[in-house]
N, C-alpha and C positions, 0 to 999 in steps of 0.2 A: 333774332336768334343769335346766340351765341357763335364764337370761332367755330367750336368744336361741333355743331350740328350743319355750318356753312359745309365745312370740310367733307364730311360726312355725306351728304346734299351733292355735294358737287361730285362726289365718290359715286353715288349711284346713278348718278346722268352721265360720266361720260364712261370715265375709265374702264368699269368692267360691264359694261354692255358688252361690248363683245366676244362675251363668254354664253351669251345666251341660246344660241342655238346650238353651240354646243351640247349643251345641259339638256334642253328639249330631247336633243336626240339621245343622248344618253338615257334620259329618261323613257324613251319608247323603247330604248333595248332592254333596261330592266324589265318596263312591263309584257313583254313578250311572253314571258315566262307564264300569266294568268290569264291572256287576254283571248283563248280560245272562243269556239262557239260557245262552250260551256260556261263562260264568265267573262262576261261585258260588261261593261258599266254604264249607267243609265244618268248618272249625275258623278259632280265631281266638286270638292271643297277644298278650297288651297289655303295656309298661311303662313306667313312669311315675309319677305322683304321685296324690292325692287326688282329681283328677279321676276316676278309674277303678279306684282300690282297691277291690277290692271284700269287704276281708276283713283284709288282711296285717298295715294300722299296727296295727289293735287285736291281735291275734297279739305282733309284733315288740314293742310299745310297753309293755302291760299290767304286764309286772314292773317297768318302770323309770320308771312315770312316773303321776302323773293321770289320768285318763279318763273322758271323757263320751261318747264318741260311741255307746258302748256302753250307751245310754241315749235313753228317748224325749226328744225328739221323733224324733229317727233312724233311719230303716226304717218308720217308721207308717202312713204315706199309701199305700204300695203290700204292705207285706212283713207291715204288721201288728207291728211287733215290730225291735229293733237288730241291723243285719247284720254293721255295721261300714264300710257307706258313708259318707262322709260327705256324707248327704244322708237327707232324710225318704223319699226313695223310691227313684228309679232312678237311676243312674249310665250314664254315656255307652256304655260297651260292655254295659251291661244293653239299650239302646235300638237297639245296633246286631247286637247276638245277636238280639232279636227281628224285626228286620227280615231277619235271613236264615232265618230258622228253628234257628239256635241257642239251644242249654242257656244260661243263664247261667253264666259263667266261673268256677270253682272257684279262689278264690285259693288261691297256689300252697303259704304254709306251714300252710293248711287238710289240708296230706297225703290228699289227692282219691283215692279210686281208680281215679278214671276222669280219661284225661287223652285221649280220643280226639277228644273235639270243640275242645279248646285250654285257655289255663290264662292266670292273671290274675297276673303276677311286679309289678305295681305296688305301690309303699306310698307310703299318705300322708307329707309332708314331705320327700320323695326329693328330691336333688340330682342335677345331671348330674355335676359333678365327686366325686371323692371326699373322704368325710367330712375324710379328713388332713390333705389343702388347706386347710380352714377352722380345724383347730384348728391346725394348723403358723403359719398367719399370724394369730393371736388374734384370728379374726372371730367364731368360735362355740366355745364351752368343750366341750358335750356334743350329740353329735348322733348319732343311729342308724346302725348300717352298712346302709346301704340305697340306695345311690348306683346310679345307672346299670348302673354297669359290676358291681356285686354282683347285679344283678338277671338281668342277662346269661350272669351264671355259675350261677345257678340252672336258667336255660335252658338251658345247653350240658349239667351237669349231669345235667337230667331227658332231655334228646332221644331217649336209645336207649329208654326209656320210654314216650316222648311215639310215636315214630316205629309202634313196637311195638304200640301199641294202635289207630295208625291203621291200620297194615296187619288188624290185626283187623275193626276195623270197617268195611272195604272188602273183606273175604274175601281177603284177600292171603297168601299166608305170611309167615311174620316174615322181615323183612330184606327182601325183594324191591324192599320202598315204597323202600325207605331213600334214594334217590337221589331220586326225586321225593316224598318227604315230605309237603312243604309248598307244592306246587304248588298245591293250590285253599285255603289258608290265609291266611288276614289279619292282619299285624300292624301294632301300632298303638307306636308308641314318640313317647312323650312328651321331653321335661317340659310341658309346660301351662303350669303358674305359672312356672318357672323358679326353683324353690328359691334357688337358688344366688343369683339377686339380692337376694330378701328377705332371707337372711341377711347381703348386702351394707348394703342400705337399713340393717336393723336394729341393724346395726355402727357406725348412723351415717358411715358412709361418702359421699364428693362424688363425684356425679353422672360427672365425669371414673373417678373410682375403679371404679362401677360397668361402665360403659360397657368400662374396659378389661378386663373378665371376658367380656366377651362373645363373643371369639375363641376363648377356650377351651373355654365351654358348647357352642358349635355344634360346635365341632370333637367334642367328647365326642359329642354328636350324631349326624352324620353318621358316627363312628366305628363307635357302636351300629346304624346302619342299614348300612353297609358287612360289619360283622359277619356280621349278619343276612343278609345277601343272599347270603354266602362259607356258611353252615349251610343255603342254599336256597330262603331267604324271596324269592317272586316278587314279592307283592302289602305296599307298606308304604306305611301314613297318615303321616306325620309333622308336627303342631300347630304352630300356628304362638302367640307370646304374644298374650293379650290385651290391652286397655288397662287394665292394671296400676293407672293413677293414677286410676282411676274407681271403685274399690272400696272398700265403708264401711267396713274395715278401713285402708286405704291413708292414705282421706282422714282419717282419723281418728288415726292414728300419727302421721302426718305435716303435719300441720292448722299452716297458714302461716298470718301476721298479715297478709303480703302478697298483695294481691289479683293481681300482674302473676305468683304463680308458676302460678295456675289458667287453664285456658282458658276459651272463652266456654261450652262445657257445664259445667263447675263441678271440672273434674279434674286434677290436678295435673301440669304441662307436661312435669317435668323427668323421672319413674318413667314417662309414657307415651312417651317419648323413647327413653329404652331400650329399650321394649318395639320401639318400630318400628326402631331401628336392629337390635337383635337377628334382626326378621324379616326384614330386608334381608340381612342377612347368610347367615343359615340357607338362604333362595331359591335365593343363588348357591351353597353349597354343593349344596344341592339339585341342580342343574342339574349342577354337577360331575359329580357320581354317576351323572346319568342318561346323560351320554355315556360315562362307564367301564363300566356295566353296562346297556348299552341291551334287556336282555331284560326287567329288571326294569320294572314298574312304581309309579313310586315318589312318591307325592300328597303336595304341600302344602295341608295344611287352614288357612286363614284365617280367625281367630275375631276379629282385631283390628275388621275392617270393620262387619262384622253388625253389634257392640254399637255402633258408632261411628253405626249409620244409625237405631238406637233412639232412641239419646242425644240425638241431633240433630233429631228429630221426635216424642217420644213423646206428643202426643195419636195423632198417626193410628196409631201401637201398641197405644192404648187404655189410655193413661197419663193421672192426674192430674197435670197440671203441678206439680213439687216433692215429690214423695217418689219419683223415679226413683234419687236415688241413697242413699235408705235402706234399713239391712236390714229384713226383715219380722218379724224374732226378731234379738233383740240386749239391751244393756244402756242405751239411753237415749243423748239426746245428738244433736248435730246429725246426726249418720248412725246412730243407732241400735247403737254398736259401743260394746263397754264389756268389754275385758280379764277385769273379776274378773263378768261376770254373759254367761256364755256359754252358746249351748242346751244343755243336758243337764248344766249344773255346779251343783252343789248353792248354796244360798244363802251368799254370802260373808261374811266377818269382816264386812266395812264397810257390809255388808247389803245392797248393790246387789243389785237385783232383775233379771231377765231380764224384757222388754216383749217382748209378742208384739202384733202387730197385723194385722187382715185385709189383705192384699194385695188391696184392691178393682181396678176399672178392666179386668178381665179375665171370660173366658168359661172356666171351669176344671172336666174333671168331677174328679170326688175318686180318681177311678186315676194323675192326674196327676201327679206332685211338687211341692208346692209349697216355693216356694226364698224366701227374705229379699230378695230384689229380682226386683218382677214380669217386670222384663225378659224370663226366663227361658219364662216362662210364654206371654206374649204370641210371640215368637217361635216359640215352639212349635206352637201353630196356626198363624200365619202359613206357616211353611216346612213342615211337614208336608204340609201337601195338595199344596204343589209339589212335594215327594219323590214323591209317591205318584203324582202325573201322570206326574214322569219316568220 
């Protein structure tokens, strides 16, 4: 593979893993809102990126490229062993299947035989646009077919399938569901990270450059959730970006001599800029949708805020001042991020070692995940017991 999918690769193994349970939790307080006795959810379909794979890059990726995730530390803290998360433990629809009483999500070129409770079509490094765009305007040489809209085709693909075994599992006869399918189903359609601008960024691309892509990722977007809603999807999450320029990957790529490109929490102004014009944009689509299909119910999840209210206070998070924005496993370095010493990558030519350090300043028991920036962890307690009130 090319620089630009290495880079990328290496983005979704260390750096912003530790936004993830964040996100889970986030994502249980928006769904609070529908989750009465009245409306449970009996299956659930995700797609998206490295946030929520819970299986597919390593699948997809393995013949073409490098790989560590399929290595400890990955899976250990909860699974015992490499799932192909990219994480030491649970993944955000791991955290939201548990909260309904959901199987955890069979990804999908796992070839599952059971697809009655839902099915996991994300892979790490997913773009919303497709891969063609990128190598048509020489932003990225080699990228995976795994875009949005490929994932979408899997799901139309698998439905008469999918459909079939719900009617099974509800004592239905085949075909009868088939109109109401996906009536108590959850879908969750990403991007997260938003692919598509990293491999902007890493194109070396200006900020204007970026920025003007962003019409088209939301539009992909909302496209994918319009989809959805015409196949019968009632109930859909849709994430919103995080602040992008706050990750020890980000600030470490992109690491300024000048002090005026950072904010006062230490992040870089110009990648969190896109990020929030990005969710301004996505909202109002948002909002479009929900007057064309007012049956549907259609959630924006806001993950930008949350990190934004840590970043900005983290003793009373229970943060040591000045390693908030370091990983907790990484290669060294003022953020702990180091390209050739990445968790699970064997020892490099130039010998850079992988630094693991306790993520102290937190209450963690060991079922937990633990992620390279405590943030994750801290939040976790925090908003959990509010979920669980509401």
């Amino acid at each position: 593979m090319g620089n630009h999918g290495i880079i990328i690769q290496a983005d979704c193994q260390v750096a912003f893993m530790e936004l993830k349970l964040v996100l889970s939790i986030t994502f249980l307080y928006c769904l609070s809102g529908v989750s009465s006795t009245s409306h449970y959810f009996t299956s659930m379909f995700s797609f998206g990126d490295s946030y929520i794979d819970t299986g597919n890059f390593v699948i997809m990726a393995t013949p073409v490229m490098p790989m560590w995730i399929d290595k400890p530390p990955y899976g250990m803290t909860f699974f015992g062993h490499p799932t192909g998360r990219v994480c030491n433990g649970r993944v955000i629809v791991d955290f939201i299947a548990e909260e309904f009483g959901l199987p955890f999500l069979p990804a999908f070129l796992e070839n599952s035989s059971s697809f009655s409770h839902g099915v996991n079509f994300a892979v790490g490094t997913a773009p919303a646009i497709d891969a063609a765009f990128f190598k048509r305007n020489s932003i990225a040489d080699k990228l995976l077919n795994n875009s949005l809209d490929v994932q979408l085709g899997w799901f139309e693909h698998l439905k008469p399938s999918i459909c079939s075994s719900t009617d099974e599992a509800n004592g239905e006869s085949a075909g009868i569901g088939f109109k109401n399918c996906f009536s108590k189903s959850l879908f969750i359609v990403g991007e997260f990270r938003v692919n598509d601008y990293n491999l902007m960024w890493t194109a070396k691309k200006t900020e204007k450059d970026v920025k003007s892509l962003v019409p088209q990722v939301v539009e992909k977007i909302t496209m994918a959730v319009e989809r959805l809603i015409n196949q019968g999807a009632v109930y859909v999450v849709v994430p919103g970006n995080p602040p992008r320029g706050c990750s020890p990957i980000v600030l470490t790529l992109f690491m300024s001599p000048n002090w005026s490109d950072y904010d006062s929490l230490g992040c870089l102004r110009s990648i969190n800029r896109v990020s929030r014009h990005h969710n301004a944009m996505l909202r109002a689509a948002l909002n479009g949708l929900r007057g064309k299909y007012p049956h549907a119910k259609i959630i924006f999840a806001d993950f930008y805020q949350p990190i934004i209210q840590v970043l900005q206070d983290p003793v009373r998070f229970g943060f040591a001042v000045g390693g908030i924005l370091r990983a907790c496993c990484g290669g060294g370095g003022p953020y702990n991020w180091n390209g050739s010493a990445i968790c699970g990558m064997a020892p490099a030519p130039s010998r850079a070692r992988t630094h693991r350090r306790p993520c102290t300043g937190t209450v963690v028991t060991t079922r937990r995940p633990l992620h390279p920036n405590p943030i994750v962890r801290i939040k976790y307690h925090l908003l959990s017991d509010d979920w669980a009130r509401s």
